[in-house]
SETOR-690674 format. One record per residue (C-alpha): residue in one letter; x, y, z. Coordinates in nm, 2 decimals, decimal comma, always signed. Layout:
residues N
<"a" <X Y Z>>,
...
end
This chain:
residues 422
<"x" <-14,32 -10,32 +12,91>>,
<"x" <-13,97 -10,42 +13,01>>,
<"x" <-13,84 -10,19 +12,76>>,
<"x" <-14,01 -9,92 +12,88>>,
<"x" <-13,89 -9,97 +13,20>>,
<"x" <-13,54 -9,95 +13,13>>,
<"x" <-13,57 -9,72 +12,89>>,
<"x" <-13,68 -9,51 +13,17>>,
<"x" <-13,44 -9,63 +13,38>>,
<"x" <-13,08 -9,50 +13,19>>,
<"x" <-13,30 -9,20 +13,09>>,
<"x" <-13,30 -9,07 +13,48>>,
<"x" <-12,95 -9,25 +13,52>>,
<"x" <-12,84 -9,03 +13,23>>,
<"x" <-13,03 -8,73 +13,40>>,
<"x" <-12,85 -8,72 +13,72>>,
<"x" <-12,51 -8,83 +13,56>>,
<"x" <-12,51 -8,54 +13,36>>,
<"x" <-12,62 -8,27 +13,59>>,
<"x" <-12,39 -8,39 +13,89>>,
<"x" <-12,09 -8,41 +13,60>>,
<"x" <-12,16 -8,06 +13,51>>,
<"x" <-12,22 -7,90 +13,81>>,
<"x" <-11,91 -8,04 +13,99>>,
<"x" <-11,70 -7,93 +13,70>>,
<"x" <-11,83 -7,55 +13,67>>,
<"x" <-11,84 -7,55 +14,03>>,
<"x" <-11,86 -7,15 +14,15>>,
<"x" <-11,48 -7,10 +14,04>>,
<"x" <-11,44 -6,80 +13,81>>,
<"x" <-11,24 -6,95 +13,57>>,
<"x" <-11,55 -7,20 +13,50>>,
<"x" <-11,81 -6,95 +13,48>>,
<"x" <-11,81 -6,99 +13,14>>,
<"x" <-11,92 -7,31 +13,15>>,
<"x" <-12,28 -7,48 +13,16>>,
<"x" <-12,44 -7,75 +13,05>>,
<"x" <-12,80 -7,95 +13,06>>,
<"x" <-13,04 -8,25 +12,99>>,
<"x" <-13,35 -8,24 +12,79>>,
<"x" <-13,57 -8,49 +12,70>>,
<"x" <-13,79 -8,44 +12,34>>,
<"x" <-14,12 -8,66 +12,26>>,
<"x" <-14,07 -8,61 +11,89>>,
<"x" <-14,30 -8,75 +11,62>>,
<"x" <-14,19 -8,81 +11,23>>,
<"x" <-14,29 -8,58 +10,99>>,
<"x" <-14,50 -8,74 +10,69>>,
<"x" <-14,31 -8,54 +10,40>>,
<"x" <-14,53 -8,59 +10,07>>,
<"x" <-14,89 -8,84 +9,98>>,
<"x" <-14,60 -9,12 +9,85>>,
<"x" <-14,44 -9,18 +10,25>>,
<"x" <-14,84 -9,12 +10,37>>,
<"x" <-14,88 -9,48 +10,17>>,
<"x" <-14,64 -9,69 +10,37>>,
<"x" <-14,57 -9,48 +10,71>>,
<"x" <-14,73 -9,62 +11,00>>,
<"x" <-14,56 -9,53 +11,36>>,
<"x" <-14,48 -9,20 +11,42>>,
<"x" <-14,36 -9,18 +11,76>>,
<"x" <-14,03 -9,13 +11,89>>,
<"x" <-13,90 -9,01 +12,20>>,
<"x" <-13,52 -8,87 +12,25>>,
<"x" <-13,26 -8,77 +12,56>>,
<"x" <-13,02 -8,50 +12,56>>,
<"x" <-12,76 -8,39 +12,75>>,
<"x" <-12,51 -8,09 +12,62>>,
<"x" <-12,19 -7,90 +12,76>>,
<"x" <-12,18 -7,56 +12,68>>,
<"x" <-11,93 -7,26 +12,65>>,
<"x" <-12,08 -6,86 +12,62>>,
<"x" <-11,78 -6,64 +12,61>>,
<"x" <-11,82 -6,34 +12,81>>,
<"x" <-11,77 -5,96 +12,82>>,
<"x" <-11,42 -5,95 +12,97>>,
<"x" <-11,28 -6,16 +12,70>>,
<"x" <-11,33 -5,84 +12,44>>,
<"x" <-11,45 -6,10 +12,15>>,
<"x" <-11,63 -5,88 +11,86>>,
<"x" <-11,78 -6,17 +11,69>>,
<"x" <-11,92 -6,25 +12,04>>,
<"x" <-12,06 -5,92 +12,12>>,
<"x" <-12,21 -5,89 +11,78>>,
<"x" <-12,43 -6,19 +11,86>>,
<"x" <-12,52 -6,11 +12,22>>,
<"x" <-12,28 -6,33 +12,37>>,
<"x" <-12,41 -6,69 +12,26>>,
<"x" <-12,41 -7,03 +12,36>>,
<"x" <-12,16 -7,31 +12,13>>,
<"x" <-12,24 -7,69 +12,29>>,
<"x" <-12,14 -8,01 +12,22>>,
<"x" <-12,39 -8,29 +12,26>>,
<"x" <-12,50 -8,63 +12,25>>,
<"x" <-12,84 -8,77 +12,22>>,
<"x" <-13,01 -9,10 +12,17>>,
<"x" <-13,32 -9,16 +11,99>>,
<"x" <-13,55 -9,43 +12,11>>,
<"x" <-13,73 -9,51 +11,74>>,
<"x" <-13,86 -9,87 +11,73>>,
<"x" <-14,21 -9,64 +11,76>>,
<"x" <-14,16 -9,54 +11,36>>,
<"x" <-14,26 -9,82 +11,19>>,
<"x" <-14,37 -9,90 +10,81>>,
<"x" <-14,53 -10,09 +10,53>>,
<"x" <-14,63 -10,12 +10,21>>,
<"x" <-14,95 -10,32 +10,14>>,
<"x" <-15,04 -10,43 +9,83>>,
<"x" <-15,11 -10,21 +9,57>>,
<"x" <-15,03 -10,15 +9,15>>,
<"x" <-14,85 -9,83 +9,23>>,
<"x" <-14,55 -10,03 +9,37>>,
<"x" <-14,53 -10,26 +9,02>>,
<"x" <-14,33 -10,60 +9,10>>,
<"x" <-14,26 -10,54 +9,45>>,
<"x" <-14,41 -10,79 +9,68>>,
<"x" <-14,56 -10,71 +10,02>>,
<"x" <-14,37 -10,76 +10,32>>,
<"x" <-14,55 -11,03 +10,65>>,
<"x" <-14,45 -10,78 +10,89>>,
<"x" <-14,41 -10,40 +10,97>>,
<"x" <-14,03 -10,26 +10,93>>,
<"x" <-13,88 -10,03 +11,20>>,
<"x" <-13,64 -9,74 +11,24>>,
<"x" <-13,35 -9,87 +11,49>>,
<"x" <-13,27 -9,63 +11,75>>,
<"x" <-13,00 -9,31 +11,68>>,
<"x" <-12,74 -9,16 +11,84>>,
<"x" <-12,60 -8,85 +11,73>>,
<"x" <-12,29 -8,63 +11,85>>,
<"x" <-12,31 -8,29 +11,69>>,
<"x" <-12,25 -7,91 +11,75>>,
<"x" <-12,49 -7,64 +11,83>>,
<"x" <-12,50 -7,25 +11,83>>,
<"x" <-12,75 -7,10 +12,03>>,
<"x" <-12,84 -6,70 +11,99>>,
<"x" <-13,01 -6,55 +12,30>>,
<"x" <-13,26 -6,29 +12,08>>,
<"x" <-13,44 -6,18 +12,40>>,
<"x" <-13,27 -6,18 +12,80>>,
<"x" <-13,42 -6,05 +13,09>>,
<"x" <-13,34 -6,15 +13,48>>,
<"x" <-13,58 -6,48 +13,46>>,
<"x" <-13,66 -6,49 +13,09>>,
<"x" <-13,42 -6,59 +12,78>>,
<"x" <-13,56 -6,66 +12,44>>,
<"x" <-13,36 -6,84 +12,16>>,
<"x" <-13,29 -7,00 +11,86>>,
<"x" <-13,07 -7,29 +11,76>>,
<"x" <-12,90 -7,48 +11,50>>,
<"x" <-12,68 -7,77 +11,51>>,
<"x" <-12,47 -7,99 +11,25>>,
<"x" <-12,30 -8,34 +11,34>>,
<"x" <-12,34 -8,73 +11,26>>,
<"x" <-12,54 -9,00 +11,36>>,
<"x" <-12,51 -9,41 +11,39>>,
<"x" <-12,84 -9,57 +11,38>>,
<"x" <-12,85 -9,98 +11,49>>,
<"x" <-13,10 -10,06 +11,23>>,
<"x" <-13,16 -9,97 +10,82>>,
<"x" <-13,30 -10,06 +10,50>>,
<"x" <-13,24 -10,46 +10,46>>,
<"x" <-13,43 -10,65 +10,20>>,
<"x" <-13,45 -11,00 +10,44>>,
<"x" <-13,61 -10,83 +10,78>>,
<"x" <-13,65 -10,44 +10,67>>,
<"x" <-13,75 -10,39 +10,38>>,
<"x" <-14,04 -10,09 +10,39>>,
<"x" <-13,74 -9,83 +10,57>>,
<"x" <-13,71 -9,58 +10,33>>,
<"x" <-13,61 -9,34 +10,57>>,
<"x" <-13,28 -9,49 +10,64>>,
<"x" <-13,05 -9,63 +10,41>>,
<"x" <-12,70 -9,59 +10,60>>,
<"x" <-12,55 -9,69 +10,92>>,
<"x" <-12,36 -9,37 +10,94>>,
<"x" <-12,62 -9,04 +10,87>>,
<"x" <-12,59 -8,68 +10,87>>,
<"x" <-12,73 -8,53 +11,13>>,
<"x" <-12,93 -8,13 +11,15>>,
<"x" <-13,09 -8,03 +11,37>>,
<"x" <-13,27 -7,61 +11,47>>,
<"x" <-13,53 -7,51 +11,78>>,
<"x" <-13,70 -7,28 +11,96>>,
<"x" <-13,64 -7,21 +12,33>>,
<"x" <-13,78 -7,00 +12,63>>,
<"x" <-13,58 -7,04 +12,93>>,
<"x" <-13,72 -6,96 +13,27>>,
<"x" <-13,45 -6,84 +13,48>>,
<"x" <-13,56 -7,05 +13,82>>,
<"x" <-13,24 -7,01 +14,05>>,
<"x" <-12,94 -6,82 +14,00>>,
<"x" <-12,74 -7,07 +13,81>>,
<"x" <-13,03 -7,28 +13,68>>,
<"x" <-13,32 -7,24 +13,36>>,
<"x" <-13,57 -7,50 +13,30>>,
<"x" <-13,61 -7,44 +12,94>>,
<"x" <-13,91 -7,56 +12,71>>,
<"x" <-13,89 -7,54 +12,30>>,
<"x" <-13,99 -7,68 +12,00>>,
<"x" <-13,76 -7,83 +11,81>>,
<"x" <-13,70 -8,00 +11,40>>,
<"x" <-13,41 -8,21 +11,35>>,
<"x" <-13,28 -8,47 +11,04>>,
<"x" <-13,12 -8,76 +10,96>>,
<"x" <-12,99 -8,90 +10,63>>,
<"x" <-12,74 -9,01 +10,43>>,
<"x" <-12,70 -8,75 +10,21>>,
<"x" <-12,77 -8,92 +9,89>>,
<"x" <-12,46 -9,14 +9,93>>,
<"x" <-12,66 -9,47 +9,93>>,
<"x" <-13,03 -9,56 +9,90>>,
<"x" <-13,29 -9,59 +10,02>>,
<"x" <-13,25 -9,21 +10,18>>,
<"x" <-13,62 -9,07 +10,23>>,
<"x" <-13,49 -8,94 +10,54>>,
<"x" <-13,61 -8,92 +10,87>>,
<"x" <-13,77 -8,58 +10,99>>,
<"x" <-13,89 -8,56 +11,32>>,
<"x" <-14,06 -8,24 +11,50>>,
<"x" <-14,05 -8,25 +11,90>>,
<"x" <-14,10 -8,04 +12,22>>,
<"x" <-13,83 -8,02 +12,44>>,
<"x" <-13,85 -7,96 +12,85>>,
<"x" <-13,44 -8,00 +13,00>>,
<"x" <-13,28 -7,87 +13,29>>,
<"x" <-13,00 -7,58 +13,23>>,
<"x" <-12,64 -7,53 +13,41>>,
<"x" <-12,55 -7,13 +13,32>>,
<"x" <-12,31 -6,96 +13,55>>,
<"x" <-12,26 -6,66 +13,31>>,
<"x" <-12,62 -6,58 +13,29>>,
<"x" <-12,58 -6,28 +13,54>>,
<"x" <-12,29 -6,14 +13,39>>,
<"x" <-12,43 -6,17 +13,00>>,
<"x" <-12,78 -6,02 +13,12>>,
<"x" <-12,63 -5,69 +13,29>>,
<"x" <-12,60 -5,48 +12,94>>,
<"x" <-12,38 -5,26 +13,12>>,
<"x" <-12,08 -5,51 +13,17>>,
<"x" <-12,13 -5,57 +12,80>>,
<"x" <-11,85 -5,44 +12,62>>,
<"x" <-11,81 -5,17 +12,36>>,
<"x" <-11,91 -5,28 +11,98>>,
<"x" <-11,60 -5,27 +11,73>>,
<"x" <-11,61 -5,10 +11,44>>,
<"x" <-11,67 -5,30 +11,10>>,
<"x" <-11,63 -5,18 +10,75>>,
<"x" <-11,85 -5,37 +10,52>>,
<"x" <-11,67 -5,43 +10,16>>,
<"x" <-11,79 -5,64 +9,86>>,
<"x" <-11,66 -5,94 +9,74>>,
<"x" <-11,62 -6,22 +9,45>>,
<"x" <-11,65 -6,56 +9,58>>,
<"x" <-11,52 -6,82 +9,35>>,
<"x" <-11,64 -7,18 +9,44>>,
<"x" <-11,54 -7,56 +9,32>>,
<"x" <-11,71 -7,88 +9,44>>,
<"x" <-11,70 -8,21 +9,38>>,
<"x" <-11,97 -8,44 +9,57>>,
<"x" <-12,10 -8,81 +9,52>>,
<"x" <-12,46 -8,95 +9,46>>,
<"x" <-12,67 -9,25 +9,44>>,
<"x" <-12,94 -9,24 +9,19>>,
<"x" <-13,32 -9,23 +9,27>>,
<"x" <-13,35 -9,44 +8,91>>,
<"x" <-13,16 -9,71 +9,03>>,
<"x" <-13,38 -9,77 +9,35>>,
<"x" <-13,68 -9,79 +9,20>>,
<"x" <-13,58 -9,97 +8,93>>,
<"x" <-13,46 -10,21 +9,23>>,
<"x" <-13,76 -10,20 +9,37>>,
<"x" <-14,05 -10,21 +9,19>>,
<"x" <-13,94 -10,24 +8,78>>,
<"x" <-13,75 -10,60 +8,89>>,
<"x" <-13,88 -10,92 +8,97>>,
<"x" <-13,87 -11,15 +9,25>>,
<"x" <-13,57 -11,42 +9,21>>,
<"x" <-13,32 -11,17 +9,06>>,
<"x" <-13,04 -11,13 +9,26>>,
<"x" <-13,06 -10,76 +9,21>>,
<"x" <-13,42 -10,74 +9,40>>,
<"x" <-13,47 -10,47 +9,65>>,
<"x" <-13,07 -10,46 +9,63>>,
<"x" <-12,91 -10,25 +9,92>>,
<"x" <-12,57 -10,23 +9,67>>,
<"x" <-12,57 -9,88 +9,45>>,
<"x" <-12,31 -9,76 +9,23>>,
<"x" <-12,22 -9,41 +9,34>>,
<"x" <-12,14 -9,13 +9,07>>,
<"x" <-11,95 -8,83 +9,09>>,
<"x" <-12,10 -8,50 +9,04>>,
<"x" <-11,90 -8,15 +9,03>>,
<"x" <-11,98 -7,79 +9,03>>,
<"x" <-11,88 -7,43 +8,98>>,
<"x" <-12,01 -7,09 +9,16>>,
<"x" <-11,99 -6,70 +9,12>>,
<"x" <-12,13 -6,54 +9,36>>,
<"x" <-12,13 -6,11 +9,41>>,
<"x" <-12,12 -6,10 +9,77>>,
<"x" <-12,18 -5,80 +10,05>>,
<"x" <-11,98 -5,87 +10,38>>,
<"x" <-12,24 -5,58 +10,49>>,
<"x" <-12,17 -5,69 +10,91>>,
<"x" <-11,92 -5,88 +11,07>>,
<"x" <-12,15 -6,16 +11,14>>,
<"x" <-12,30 -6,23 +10,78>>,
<"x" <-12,30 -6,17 +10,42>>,
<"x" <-12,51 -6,19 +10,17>>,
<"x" <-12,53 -6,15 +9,78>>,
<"x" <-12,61 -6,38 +9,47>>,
<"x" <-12,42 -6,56 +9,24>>,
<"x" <-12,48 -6,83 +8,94>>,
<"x" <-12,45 -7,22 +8,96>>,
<"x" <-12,31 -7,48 +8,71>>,
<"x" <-12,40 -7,82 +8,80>>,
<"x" <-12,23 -8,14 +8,59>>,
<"x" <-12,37 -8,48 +8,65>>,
<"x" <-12,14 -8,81 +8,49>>,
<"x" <-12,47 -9,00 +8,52>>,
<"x" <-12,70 -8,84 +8,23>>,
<"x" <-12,61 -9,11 +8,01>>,
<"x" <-12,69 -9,42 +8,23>>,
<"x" <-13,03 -9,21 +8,33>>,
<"x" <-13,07 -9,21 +7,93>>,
<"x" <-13,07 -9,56 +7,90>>,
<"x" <-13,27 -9,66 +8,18>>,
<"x" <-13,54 -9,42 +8,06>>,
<"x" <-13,53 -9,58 +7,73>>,
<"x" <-13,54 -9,93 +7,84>>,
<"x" <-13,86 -9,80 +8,02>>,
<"x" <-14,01 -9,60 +7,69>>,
<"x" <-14,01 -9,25 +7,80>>,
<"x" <-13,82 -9,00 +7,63>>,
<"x" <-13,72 -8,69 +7,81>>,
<"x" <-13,39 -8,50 +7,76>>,
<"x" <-13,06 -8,59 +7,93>>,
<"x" <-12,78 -8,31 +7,95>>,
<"x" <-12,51 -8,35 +8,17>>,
<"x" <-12,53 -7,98 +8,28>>,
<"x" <-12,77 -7,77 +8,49>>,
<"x" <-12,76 -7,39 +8,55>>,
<"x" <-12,91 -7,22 +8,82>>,
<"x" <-12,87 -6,85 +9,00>>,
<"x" <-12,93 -6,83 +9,36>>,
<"x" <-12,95 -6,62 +9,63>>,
<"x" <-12,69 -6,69 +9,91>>,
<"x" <-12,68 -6,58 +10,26>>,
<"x" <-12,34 -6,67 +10,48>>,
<"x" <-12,30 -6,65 +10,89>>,
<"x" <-11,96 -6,63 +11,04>>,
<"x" <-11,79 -6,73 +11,36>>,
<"x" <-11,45 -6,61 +11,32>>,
<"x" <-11,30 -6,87 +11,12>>,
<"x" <-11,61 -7,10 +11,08>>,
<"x" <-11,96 -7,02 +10,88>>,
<"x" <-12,28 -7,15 +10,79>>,
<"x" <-12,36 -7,13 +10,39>>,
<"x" <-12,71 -7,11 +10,28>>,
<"x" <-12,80 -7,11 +9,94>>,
<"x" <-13,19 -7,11 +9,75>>,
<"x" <-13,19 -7,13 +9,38>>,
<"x" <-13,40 -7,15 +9,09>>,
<"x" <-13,30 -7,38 +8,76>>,
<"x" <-13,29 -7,15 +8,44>>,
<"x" <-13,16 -7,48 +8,23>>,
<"x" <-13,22 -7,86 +8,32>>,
<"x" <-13,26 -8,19 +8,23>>,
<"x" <-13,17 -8,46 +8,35>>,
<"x" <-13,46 -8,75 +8,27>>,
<"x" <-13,78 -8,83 +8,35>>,
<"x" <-13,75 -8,94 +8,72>>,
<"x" <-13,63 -8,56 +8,77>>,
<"x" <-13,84 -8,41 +8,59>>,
<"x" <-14,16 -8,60 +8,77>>,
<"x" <-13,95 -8,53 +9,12>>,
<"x" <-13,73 -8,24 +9,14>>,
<"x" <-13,89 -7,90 +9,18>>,
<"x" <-13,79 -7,59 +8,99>>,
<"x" <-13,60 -7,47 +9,28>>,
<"x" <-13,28 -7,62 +9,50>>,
<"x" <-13,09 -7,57 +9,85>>,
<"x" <-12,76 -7,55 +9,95>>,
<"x" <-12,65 -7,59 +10,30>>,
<"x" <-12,33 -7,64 +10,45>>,
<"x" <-12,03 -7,55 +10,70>>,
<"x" <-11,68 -7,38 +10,63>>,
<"x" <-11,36 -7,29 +10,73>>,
<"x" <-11,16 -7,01 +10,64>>,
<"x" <-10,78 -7,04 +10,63>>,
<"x" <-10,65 -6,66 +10,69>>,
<"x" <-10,28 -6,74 +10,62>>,
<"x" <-10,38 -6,90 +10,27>>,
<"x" <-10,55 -6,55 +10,16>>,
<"x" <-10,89 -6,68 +10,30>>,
<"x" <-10,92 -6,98 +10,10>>,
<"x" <-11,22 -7,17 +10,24>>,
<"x" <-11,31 -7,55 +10,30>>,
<"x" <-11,61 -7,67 +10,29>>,
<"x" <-11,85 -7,99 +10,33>>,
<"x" <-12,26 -7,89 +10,18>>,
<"x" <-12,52 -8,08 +10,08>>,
<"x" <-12,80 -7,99 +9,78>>,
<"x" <-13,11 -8,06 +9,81>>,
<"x" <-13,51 -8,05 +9,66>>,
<"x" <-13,74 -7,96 +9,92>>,
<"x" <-13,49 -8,09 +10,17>>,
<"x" <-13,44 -8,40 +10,04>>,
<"x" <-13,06 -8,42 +9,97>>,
<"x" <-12,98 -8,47 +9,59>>,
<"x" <-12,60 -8,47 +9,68>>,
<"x" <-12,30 -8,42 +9,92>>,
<"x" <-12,02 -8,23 +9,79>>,
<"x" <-11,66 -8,12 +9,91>>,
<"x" <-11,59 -7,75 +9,83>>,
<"x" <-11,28 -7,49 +9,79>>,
<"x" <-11,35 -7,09 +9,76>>,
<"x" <-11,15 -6,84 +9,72>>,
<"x" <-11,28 -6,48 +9,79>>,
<"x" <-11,13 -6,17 +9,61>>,
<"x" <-11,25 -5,80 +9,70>>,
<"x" <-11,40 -5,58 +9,51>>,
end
């Protein structure tokens, strides 16, 4: 009850803070109009991913505040990327993510082999995250605005996997996570300066594969906030929008390299269920990490100034193959182990001036890399990540994605491209 209380407390302390902040700093000054800002609060409840989490999750709610300060350039500052997107929304934002309602644990059963069953349930700790978000208005009228979101940042959670006192949370192996994050929105235009705005929302946290446990936690919410948006009467009147520049679509090469870092799936469970109580290496939290690099070609069509899109072919080479080889050995199955894997892929990029989105779905024409793989991995793999193009270096691009099966991350990776036109 008491933490209920103040939970509710710094919730409506946050609230006001926020609101008051923003509104005092947009003021009505024209050089602030393009300047906004809100709150939100989300009731969010964690997504059951596969039957294997459905064993062992228990509490599924969470609940989560907001609060956001946002920039939406405008028609008079003549930006083509801007216009192209009907003048958007980028925020930067901070929330925290009361958790202790996501609970877990394992009871008894053959399907877990020597692990032993825990005397109490183990928790999520609560999250805060600071991240980035671009919103896309796809429908504005002079009370309405619909819109989609997506946002990218990190997350510090108080609490993980610990064999002494948390031992069942799978979902969260890290202190530091990766945090995701897209919604929904309808905005009801309320005053002349102010939206209450209602949505549904998905967002993500993990650690990318670079420790284990890393289940992940996915969480799917409704959102009701309070916006700040100055520049909603300027955006709205299609006449003040400016003219569209021209853009001539061209094709291009894009040549990629990566390098990224893993923790093996093997090693958990072998951790956690294939050793016995006493050894010191029992429901460890220590994994070695291995290094894993790639190589891309991708035809791509730069077919509007906003996105491009094309396919390409994937090279994957893992240094691990031949510890996965011996573990499945010591364990009597006998599956193929090759260091590489070839894929081809569609990709699909969105740019914002120097910045872009990279989104990739593929489909494994060779690989094999063992038996927990082969048992686990689908056919088919994602790519996700963000970039930055250096226009001085002849658009070389950096890059930070992460690949995944059926969004659970296999890997995080570094990356360097190099476009060339065709």
């Amino acid at each position: 009850m008491k933490v209920n209380m103040r939970m509710r407390f710094w919730l409506l302390v946050w609230c006001l803070f926020v609101i008051g902040g923003v509104r005092c700093v947009a003021g009505d000054s024209l050089q602030w109009r393009h300047w906004g800002g809100g709150v939100a609060v989300l009731p969010g409840r964690a997504i059951v991913m596969d039957s294997y989490q459905g064993m062992w999750q228990k509490g599924r709610n969470n609940l989560t505040a907001a609060l956001e300060v946002a920039y939406t350039p405008l028609p008079l500052d003549s930006d083509a990327f801007a216009r192209d997107f009907g003048y958007p929304t980028i925020s930067a934002g901070m929330r925290y993510h009361f958790d202790h309602g996501v609970t877990m644990h394992k009871a008894q059963d053959p399907t877990w082999g020597m692990a032993q069953e825990a005397d109490y349930d183990s928790r999520m700790g609560n999250v805060v995250s600071a991240y980035g978000t671009f919103t896309r208005p796809f429908f504005r009228s002079r009370h309405w605005m619909a819109d989609y979101s997506i946002s990218f940042g990190t997350s510090y959670s108080r609490r993980k996997y610990n064999k002494e006192n948390n031992v069942d949370n799978e979902l969260i192996g890290s202190r530091w996570l990766i945090y995701f994050g897209t919604g929904l929105h309808l905005t009801w235009r309320m005053a002349e300066n102010w939206g209450l705005r209602a949505g549904l929302e998905y967002y993500h946290h993990s650690n990318g594969a670079l420790n284990r446990p890393n289940k992940g936690a996915n969480f799917v919410a409704p959102s009701l906030g309070v916006v700040y948006m100055p520049y909603y009467k300027e955006v709205v009147d299609a006449k003040s929008w400016a003219p569209r520049q021209p853009f001539n679509p061209y094709w291009y090469l894009n040549l990629t390299a990566s390098v990224g870092a893993k923790a093996l799936e093997e090693d958990w469970k072998k951790t956690q269920m294939q050793t016995p109580p006493g050894d010191p290496n029992y429901q460890t939290e220590d994994f070695k990490v291995y290094t894993t690099y790639a190589l891309s070609a991708d035809v791509m069509c730069r077919y509007q100034r906003r996105w491009a899109s094309g396919v390409g072919v994937d090279a994957f080479y893992s240094t691990y193959t031949s510890h996965i080889r011996e573990l499945d050995q010591a364990a009597g199955y006998h599956d193929k182990q090759v260091p590489w894997s070839v894929g081809i892929s569609g990709k699909h990029e969105v740019f914002w001036h120097q910045l872009s989105l990279s989104m990739a779905l593929g489909v494994y024409v060779y690989r094999h890399v063992g038996h927990t793989a082969k048992a686990l991995e689908k056919p088919y793999y994602e790519r996700i990540g963000l970039h930055y193009t250096f226009r001085r270096l002849g658009g070389l691009q950096v890059g930070a994605n992460v690949k995944a099966h059926k969004v659970k991350a296999d890997y995080t990776e570094v990356s360097l491209s190099w476009p060339f036109r065709l």
